[in-house]
ZANU-341482 format. One record per residue (C-alpha): x negated, y, z negated; residue in one letter; residue number from 1. Coordinates in nm, 3 decimals, always signed. Layout:
BEGIN
<site><east>X</east><north>Y</north><up>Z</up><residuo>A</residuo><num>NUM</num></site>
...
% end
This chain:
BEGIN
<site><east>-1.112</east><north>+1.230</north><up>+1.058</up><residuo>X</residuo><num>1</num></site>
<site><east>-1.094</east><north>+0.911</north><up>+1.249</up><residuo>X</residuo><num>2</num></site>
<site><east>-0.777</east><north>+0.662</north><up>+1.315</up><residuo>X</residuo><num>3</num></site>
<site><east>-0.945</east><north>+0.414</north><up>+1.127</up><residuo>X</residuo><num>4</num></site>
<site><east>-1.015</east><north>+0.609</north><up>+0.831</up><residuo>X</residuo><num>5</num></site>
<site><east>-0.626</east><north>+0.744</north><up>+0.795</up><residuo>X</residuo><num>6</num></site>
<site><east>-0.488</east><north>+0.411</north><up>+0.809</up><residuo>X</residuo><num>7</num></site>
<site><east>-0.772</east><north>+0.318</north><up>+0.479</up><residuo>X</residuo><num>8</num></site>
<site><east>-0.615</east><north>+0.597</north><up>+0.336</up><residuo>X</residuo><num>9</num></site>
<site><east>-0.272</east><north>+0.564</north><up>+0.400</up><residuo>X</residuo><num>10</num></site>
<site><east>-0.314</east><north>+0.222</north><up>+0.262</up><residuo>X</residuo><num>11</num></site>
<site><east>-0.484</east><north>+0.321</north><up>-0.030</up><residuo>X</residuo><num>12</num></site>
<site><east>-0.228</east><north>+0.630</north><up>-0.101</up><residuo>X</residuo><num>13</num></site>
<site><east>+0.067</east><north>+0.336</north><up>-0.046</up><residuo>X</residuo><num>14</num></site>
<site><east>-0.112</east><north>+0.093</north><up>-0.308</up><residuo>X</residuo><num>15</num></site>
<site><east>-0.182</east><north>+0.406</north><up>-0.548</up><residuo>X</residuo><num>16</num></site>
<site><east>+0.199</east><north>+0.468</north><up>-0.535</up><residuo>X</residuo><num>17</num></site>
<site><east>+0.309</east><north>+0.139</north><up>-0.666</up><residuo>X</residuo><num>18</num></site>
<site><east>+0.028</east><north>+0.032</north><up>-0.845</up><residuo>X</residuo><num>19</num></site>
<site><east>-0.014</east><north>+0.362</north><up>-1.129</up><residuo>X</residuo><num>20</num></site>
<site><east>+0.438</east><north>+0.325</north><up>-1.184</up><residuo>X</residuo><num>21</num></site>
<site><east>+0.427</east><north>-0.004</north><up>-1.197</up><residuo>X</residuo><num>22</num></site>
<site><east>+0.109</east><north>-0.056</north><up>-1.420</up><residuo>X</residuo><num>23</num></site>
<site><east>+0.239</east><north>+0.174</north><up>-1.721</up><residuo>X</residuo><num>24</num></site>
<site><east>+0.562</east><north>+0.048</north><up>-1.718</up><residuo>X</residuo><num>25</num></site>
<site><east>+0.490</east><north>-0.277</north><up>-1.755</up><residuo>X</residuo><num>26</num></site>
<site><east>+0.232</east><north>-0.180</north><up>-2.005</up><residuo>X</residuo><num>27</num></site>
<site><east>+0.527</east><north>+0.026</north><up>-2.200</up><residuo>X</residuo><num>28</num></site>
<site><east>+0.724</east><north>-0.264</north><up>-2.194</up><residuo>X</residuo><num>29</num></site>
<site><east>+0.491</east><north>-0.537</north><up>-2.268</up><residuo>X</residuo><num>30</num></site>
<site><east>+0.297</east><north>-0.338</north><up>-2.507</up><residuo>X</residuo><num>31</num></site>
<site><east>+0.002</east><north>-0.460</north><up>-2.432</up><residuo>X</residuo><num>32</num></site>
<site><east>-0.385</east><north>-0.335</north><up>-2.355</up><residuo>X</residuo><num>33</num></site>
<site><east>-0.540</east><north>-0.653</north><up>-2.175</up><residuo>X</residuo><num>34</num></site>
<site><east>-0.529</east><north>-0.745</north><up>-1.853</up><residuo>X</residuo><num>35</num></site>
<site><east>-0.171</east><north>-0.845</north><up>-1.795</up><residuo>X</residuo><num>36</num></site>
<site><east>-0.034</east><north>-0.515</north><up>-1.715</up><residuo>X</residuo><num>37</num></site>
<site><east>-0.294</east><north>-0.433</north><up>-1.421</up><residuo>X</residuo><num>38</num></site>
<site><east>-0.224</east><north>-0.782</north><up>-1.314</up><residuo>X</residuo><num>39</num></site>
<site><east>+0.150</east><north>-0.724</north><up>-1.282</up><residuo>X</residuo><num>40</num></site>
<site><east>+0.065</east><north>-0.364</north><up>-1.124</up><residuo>X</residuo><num>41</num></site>
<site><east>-0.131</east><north>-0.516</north><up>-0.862</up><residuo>X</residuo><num>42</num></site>
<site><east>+0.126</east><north>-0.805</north><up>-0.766</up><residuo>X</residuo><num>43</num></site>
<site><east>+0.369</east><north>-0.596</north><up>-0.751</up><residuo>X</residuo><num>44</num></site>
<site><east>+0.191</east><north>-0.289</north><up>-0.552</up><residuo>X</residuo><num>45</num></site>
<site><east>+0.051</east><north>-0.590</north><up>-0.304</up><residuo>X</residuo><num>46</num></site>
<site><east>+0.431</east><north>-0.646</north><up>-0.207</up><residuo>X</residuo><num>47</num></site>
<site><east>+0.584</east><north>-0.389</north><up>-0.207</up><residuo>X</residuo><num>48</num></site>
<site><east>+0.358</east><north>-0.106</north><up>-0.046</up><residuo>X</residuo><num>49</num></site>
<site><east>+0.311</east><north>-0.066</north><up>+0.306</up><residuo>X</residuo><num>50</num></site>
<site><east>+0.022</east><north>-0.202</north><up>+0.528</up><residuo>X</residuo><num>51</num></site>
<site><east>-0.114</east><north>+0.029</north><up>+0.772</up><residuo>X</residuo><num>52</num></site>
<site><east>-0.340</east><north>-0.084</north><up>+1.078</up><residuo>X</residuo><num>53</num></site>
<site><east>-0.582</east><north>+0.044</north><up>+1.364</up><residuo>X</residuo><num>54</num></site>
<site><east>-0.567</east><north>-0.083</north><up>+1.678</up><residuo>X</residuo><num>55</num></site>
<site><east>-0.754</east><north>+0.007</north><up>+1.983</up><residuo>X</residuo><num>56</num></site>
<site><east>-0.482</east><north>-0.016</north><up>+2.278</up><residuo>X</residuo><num>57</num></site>
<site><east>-0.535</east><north>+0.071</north><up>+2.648</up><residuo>X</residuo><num>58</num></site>
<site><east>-0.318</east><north>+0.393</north><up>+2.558</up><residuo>X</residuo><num>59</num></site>
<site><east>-0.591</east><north>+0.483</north><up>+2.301</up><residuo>X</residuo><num>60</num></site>
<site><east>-0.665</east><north>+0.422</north><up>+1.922</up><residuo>X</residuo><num>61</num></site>
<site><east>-0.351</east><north>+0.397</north><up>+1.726</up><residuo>X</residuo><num>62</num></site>
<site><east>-0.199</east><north>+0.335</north><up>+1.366</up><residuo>X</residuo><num>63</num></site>
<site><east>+0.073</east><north>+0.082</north><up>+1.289</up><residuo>X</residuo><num>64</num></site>
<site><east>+0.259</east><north>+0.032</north><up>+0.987</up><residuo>X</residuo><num>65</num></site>
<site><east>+0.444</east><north>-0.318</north><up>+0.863</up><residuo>X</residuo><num>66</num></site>
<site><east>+0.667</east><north>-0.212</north><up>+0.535</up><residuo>X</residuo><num>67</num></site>
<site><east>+0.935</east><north>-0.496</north><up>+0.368</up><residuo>X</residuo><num>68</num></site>
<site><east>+1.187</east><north>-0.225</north><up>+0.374</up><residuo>X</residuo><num>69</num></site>
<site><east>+1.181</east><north>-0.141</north><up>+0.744</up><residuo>X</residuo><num>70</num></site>
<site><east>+1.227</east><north>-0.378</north><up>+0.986</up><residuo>X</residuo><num>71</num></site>
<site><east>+1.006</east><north>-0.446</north><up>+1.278</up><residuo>X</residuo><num>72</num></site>
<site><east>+0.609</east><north>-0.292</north><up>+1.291</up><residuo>X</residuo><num>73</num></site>
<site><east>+0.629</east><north>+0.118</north><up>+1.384</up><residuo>X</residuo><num>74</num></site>
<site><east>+0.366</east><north>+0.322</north><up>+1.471</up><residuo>X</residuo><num>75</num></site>
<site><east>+0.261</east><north>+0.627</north><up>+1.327</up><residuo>X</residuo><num>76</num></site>
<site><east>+0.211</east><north>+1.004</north><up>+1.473</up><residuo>X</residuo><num>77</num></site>
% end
């Protein structure tokens, strides 16, 4: 599997984490069917999940990730 591929995936996964919670909780709460609920899961999955990049470098292709809860960019093994 390509470098490029894990870091769609790793994205997605990080989205998927945040987004499913957050979505029936607020759907729980709200008690509501309608949009609202997905719209709340999605703001609130767009924040707070990680973002995950491939970069060609001189070393070779790599994976970065930029996360609120972590400072700085790291890259990933």
């Amino acid at each position: 599997m390509s470098k490029k591929t894990k870091a769609f995936l790793y994205n997605l996964l990080g989205f998927i984490v945040f987004y499913v919670p957050t979505m029936m909780l607020s759907s729980y709460l709200l008690k509501r069917e309608d949009y609202v609920p997905s719209l709340i899961g999605f703001v609130v999955a767009l924040i707070l999940s990680p973002k995950f990049q491939f970069i060609k470098t001189a070393e070779g292709d790599k994976i970065f990730m930029k996360w609120l809860f972590i400072k700085g960019i790291k890259e990933v093994k």
